[in-house]
Residue frames relative to the residue before (quaternion, step in Angstrom):
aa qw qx qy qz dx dy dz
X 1.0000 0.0000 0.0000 0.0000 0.00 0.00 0.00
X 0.4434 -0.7857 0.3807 0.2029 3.30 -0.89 1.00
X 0.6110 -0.5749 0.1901 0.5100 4.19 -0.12 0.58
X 0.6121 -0.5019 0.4926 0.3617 3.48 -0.91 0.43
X 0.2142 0.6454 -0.7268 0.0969 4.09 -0.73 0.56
X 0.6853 -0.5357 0.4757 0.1308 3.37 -1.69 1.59
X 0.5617 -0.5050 0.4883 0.4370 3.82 -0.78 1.12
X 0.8530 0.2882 -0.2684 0.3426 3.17 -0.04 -1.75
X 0.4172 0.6630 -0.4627 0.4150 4.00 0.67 0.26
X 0.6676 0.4888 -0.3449 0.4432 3.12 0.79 -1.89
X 0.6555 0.5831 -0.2885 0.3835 3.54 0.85 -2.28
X 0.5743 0.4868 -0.4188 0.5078 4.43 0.75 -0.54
X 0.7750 0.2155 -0.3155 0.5034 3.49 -0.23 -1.44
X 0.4025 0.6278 -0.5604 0.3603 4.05 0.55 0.36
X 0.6475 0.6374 -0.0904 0.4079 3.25 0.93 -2.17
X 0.7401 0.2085 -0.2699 0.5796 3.76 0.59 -1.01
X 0.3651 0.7480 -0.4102 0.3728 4.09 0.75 -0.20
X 0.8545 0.3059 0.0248 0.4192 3.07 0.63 -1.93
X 0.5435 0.6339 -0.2569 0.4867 2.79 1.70 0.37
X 0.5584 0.5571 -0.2056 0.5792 2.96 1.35 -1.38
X 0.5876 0.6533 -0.2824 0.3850 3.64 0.67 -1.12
X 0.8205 0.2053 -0.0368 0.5322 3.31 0.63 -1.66
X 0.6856 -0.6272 0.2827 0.2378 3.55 1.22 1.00
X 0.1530 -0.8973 0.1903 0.3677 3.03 2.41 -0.38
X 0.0425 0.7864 -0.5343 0.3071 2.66 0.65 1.45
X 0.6901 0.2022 -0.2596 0.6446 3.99 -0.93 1.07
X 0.7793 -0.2663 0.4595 0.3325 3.36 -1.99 -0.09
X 0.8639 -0.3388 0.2872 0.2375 2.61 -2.32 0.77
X 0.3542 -0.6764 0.6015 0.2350 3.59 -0.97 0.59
X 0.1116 0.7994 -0.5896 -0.0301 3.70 -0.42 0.48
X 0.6816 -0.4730 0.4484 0.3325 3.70 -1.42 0.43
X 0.7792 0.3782 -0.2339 0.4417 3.83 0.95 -0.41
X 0.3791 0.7422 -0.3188 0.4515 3.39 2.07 -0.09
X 0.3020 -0.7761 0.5005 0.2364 3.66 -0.79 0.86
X 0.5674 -0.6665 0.2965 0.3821 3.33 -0.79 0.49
X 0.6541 0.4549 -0.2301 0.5588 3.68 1.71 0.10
X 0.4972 0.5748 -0.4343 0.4836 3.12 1.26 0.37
X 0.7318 0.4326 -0.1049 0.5161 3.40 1.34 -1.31
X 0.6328 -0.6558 0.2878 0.2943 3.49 1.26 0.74
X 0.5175 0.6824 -0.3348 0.3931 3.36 1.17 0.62
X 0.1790 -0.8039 0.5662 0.0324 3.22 -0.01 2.44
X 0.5542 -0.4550 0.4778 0.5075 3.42 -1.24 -0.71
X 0.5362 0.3168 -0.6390 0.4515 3.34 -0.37 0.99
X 0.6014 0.5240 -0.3587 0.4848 3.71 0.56 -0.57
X 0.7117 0.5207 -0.1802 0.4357 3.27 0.63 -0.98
X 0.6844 0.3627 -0.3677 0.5147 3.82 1.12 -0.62
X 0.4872 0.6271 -0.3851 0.4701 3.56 1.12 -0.37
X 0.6496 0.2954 -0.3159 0.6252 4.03 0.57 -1.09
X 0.5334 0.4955 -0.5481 0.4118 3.83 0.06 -0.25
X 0.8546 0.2470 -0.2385 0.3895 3.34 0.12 -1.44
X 0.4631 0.5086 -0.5093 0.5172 4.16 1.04 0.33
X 0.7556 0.4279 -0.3391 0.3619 3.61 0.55 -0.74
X 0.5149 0.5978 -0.3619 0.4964 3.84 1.73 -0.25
X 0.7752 0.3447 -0.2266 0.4784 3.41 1.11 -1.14
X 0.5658 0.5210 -0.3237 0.5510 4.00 1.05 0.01
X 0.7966 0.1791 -0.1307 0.5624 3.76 0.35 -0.86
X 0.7406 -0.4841 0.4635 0.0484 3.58 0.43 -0.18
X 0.7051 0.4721 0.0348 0.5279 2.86 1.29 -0.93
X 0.0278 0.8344 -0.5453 -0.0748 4.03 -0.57 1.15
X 0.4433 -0.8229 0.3322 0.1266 3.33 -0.02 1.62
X 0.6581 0.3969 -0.2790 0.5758 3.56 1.09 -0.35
X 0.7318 0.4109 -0.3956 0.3729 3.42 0.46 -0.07
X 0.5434 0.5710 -0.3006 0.5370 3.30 1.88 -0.43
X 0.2437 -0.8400 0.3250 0.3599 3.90 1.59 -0.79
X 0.4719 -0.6371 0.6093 0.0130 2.50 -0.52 2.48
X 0.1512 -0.7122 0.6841 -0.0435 3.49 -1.14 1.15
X 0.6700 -0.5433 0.3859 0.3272 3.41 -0.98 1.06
X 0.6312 0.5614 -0.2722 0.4608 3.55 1.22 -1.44
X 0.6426 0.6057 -0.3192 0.3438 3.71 1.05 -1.18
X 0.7919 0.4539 -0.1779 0.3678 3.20 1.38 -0.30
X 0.0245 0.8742 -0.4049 0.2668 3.28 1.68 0.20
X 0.8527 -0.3060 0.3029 0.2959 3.14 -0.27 -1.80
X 0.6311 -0.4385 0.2863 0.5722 3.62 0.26 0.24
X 0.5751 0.4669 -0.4321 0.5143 3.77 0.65 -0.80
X 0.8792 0.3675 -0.1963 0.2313 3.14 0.03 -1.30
X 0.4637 0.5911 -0.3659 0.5493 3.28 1.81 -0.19
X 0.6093 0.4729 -0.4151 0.4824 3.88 0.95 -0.89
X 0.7294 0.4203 -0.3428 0.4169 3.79 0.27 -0.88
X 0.4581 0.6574 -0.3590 0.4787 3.64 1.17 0.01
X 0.6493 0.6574 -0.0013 0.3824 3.23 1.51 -1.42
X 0.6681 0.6056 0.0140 0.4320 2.46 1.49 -1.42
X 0.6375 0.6464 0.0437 0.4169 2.43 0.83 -2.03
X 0.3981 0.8077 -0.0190 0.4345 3.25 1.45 -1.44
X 0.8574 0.3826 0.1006 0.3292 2.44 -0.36 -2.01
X 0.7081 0.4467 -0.1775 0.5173 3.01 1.03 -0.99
X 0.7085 0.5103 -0.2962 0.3872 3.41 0.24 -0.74
C-alpha cells in the first residue's frame, strides 16, 4: 500500500500541476474549480494524467477514471486518493 497523503495535499500538488499543465495561463487554480472551467481539453488532460501517474503513483485508467472523477480538482484528488489506496 502506498503512503497515506491528505485529500487536501493531494487537491494542492493537483492545483500547481494544473497549472503547470496549462502554462498558467487564466486565474487561480482552486480545489472547487472544474476541470473545464480551467481550460483543460484532452490533450491537457492526458498530460495531467500522466504527471499524476508519475507524482502519486497511481494509473488512473487502469484503476477506472470515471467521467465523474473528472469534474473538478476535488474530484480528480479523491480519484487520487482513492488510487492510492487500493
Amino acid at each position: 500500500m502506498a503512503d497515506a497523503i491528505a485529500l487536501d495535499e493531494i487537491e494542492r500538488q493537483l492545483c500547481t500541476e494544473i497549472a503547470a499543465v496549462r502554462g498558467n495561463a487564466g486565474g487561480a487554480v482552486a480545489p472547487e474549480s472544474t476541470l473545464a472551467s480551467l481550460g483543460i481539453d484532452s490533450l491537457k488532460l492526458v498530460s495531467l494524467i500522466l504527471v499524476i501517474e508519475q507524482k502519486f503513483g497511481v494509473n488512473l485508467m487502469k484503476k477506472g477514471l470515471k467521467p465523474e472523477d473528472m469534474k473538478s480538482v476535488r474530484t480528480l484528488a479523491q480519484a487520487v486518493q482513492a488510487g492510492r489506496a487500493a
